[in-house]
PADOMAR-716881 format. One record per residue (C-alpha): residue in one letter; z, y, x. Coordinates in pm, whole numbers, plus 50000, padded with zeros to 5 digits. Layout:
N
AZYX ...
This chain:
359
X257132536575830 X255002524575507 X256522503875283 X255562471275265 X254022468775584 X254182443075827 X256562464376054 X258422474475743 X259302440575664 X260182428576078 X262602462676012 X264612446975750 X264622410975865 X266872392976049 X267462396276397 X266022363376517 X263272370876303 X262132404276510 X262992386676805 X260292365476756 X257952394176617 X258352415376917 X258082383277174 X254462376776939 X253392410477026 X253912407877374 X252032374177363 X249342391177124 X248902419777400 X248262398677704 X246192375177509 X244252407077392 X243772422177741 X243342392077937 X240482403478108 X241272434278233 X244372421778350 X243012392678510 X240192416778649 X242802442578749 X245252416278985 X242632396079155 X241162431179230 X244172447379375 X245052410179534 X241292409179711 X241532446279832 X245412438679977 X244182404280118 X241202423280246 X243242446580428 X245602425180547 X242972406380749 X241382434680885 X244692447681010 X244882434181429 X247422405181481 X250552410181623 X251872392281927 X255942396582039 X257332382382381 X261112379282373 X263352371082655 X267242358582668 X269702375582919 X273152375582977 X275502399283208 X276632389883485 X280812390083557 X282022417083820 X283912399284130 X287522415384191 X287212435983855 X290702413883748 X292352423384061 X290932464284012 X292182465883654 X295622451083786 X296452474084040 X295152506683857 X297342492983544 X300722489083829 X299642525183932 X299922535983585 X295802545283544 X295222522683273 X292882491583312 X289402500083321 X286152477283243 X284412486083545 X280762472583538 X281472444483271 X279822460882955 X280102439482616 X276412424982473 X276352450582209 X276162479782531 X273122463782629 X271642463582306 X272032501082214 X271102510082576 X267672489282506 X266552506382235 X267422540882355 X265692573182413 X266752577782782 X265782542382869 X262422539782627 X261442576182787 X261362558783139 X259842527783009 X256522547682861 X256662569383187 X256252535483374 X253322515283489 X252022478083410 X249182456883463 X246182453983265 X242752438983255 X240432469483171 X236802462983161 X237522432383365 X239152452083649 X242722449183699 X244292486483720 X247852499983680 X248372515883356 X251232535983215 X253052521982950 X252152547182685 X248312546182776 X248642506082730 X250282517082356 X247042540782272 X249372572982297 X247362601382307 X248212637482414 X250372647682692 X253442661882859 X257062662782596 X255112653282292 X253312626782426 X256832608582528 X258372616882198 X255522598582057 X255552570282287 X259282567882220 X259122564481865 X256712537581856 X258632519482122 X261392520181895 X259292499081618 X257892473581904 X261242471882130 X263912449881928 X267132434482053 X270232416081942 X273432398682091 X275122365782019 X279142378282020 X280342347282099 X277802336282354 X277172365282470 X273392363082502 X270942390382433 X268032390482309 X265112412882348 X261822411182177 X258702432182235 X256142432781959 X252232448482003 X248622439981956 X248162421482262 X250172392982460 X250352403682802 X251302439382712 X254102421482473 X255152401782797 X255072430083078 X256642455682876 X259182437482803 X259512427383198 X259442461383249 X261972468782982 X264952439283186 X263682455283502 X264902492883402 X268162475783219 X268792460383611 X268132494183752 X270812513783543 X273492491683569 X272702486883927 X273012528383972 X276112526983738 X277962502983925 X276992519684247 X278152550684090 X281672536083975 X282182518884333 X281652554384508 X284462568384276 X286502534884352 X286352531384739 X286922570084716 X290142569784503 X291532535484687 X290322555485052 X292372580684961 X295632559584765 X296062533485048 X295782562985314 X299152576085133 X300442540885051 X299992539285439 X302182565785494 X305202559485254 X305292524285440 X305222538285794 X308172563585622 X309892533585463 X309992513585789 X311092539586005 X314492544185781 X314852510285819 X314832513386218 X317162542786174 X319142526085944 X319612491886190 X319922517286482 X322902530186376 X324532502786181 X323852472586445 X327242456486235 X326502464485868 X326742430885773 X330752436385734 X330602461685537 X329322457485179 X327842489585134 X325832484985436 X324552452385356 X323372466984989 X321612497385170 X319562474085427 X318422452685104 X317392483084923 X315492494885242 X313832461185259 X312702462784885 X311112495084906 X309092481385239 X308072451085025 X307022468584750 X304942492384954 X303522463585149 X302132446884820 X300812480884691 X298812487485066 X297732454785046 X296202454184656 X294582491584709 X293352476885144 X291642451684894 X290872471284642 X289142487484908 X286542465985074 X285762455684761 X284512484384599 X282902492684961 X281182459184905 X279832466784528 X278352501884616 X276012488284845 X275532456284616 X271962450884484 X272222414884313 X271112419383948 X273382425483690 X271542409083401 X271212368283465 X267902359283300 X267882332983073 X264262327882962 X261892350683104 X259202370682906 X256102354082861 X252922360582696 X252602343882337 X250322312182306 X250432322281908 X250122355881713 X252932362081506 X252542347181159 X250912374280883 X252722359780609 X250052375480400 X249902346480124 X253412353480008 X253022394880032 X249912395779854 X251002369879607 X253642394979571 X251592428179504 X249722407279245 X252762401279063 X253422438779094 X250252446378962 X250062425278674 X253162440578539 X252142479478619 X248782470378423 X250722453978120 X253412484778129 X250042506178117 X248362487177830 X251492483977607 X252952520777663 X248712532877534 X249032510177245 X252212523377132 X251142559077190 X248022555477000 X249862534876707 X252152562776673 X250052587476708 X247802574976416 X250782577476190 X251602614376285 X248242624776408 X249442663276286 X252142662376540 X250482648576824 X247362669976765 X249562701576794 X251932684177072 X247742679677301 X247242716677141 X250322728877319 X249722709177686 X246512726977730 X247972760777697 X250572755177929 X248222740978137 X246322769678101 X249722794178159 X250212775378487 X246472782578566 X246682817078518 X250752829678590 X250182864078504 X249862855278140 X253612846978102 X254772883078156 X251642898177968 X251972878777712 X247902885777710 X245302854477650 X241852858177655 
C-alpha cells in the first residue's frame, strides 16, 4: 500500500471511519455501473417473465374422502383378544394408509395402465392414462415413466383428527385433472374392497373351523353333565357334589359364550367377503377446475431479479478488486496468467507431464 494514499489513510483511521469508506465504495460501485446492472435484471426478469408465460397453465382437481368404519370389527377384535390372538384392525386402516397407498408405485402402475375419457379431435375415445399424460415409449419403461410423473401430479394428505383425506391431481388440462383423479378413488375402492374380501376369507375360515371345535367341547361338556346328574340324582346333600355340578355348569357357560361370539363371528365375516359397498365415503367429488392454478409468477420473477442484481454486483466488485490489485503487483499477476496457460496447455496435451517435453 502507498503511503499517503487514500486507502493508506482509511487503513489507519478509525473504525467508524472505514466503515463509512467501504459502505461509500459500495455506493460509488452501483452508482458507477448502474446501467449495466439495471440492463442486466430487467433482462434476466423479461427472459424469466417470458418464459414463465409461455410455460402451459396448470389445472389440479382435488377431492375429500373419508373411510368408512367396519361393522362387527369391535366384536372380531374381542373375541380373537379372549382367544389369546391379539386384536387385529381388520379393514379399518388409519388416514395416513390411504395416503402412502395413493401415491404408490403398485397403485400409480394400475392407474397409467387404466383408461379415461377424452375429447380428441372432437371425438370422444377412451384413452389410457399415460397416453392422456404424453408418455411416450412402451412396455416396463413406459410405466416407470408414467409412474414418476404421476408421482409429481398425484398429491395427498390427511387431517389426523378428522380423519379426512385429501387428494389432489395436478396437469395441463381440467378434465384429465378431474378423471384421473376419479380414476385414482375408484382403484383406492377396488383394493380395499379385494383386501377386505381377502381378510373375511381368512376370517370365516379360521371362525368355520374354531366354532366347529368350540361345538364339540360343548357337546363334550354337556354330556358330563348328563353323566354326572345320571349318577348323582341326590348330589345336592353332599357338598362335594353340589361343587362338581357348578363347576360342570361353568365350563358349559363358558363354552356357550365362546360358540356363540365365534357362530357370530361367523356370519359376519361370511357377510363382508361377499360385501361390495365402498370403503372410501366421498366427501366432495373430483371436478374439473373453473380456474387454472395461480402462476405466482410476479413474486418468482421479482425474486430472480433480486438474485440477479446481486450475482451482477458480486461480478462487478470481485473485477474491480482484481484489476486494482493487479495494477499494484502487475509482476505477480503477469507470471500468476503466465503460469494458467501452461497448465492449461499440460491438461491439453497429458503426455507432457511425464516427458517433461514442450514444444
Amino acid at each position: 500500500m502507498i503511503a499517503g494514499s487514500p486507502d493508506a489513510e482509511v487503513a489507519q483511521s478509525p473504525p467508524l471511519r472505514r466503515e463509512i469508506h467501504a459502505a461509500g465504495l459500495f455506493v460509488g460501485t452501483i452508482l458507477r455501473h448502474r446501467y449495466v446492472l439495471v440492463r442486466a435484471t430487467l433482462l434476466v426478469g423479461f427472459v424469466y417473465g417470458l418464459i414463465g408465460v409461455s410455460l402451459p397453465r396448470q389445472w389440479t382437481s382435488q377431492a375429500l374422502v373419508t373411510p368408512h368404519a367396519r361393522r362387527g370389527a369391535t366384536a372380531l377384535g374381542g373375541l380373537a383378544a379372549q382367544l389369546g390372538l391379539g386384536e387385529t384392525q381388520g379393514s379399518n386402516q388409519s388416514p395416513a394408509f390411504y395416503v402412502q397407498l395413493s401415491t404408490s408405485d403398485e397403485l400409480l402402475g394400475r392407474l397409467a395402465e387404466s383408461e379415461i375419457s377424452l375429447n380428441l379431435k372432437g371425438e370422444a375415445g377412451n384413452v389410457s392414462v399415460a397416453e392422456a399424460l404424453k408418455i411416450k415409449g412402451d412396455g416396463a419403461l413406459r410405466r416407470a415413466d408414467a409412474i414418476r410423473r404421476l408421482k409429481r401430479i398425484v398429491s395427498s394428505s390427511a387431517n389426523p383428527r378428522t380423519s379426512v383425506i385429501a387428494i389432489s391431481v395436478r396437469s395441463t388440462n381440467a378434465e384429465v385433472s378431474r378423471q384421473v383423479a376419479e380414476r385414482l378413488l375408484r382403484l383406492l375402492d377396488e383394493f380395499n374392497q379385494v383386501t377386505r374380501a381377502s381378510q373375511a376369507r381368512q376370517e370365516r375360515i379360521f371362525t368355520e373351523r374354531r366354532s366347529g371345535d368350540a361345538k364339540r367341547e360343548l357337546s363334550a361338556a354337556e354330556e358330563n353333565l348328563r353323566i354326572f346328574l345320571d349318577r348323582n340324582r341326590q348330589y345336592t346333600t353332599s357338598p362335594m357334589l353340589v361343587l362338581e355340578n357348578a363347576r360342570l355348569e361353568r365350563e358349559i357357560t363358558r363354552l356357550v359364550g365362546i360358540y356363540t361370539m365365534l357362530t357370530s363371528a361367523f356370519e359376519q365375516a361370511r357377510i363382508d367377503e361377499v360385501r361390495d359397498t365402498p370403503v372410501l365415503a366421498v366427501l366432495q367429488p373430483p371436478r374439473a377446475p373453473a380456474r387454472p392454478d395461480p402462476r405466482g409468477l410476479l413474486a418468482r420473477t421479482a425474486f430472480i431479479m433480486v438474485v440477479s442484481f446481486a450475482t451482477t454486483l458480486t461480478v462487478i466488485v470481485l473485477s474491480e478488486q482484481y484489476r486494482k490489485v493487479e495494477s499494484v503487483e502487475g509482476d505477480f499477476w503477469l507470471g500468476f496468467r503466465n503460469l494458467l496457460r501452461e497448465v492449461g496447455a499440460d491438461l491439453r496435451r497429458p503426455w507432457q507431464l511425464i516427458t517433461g517435453n514442450r514444444k
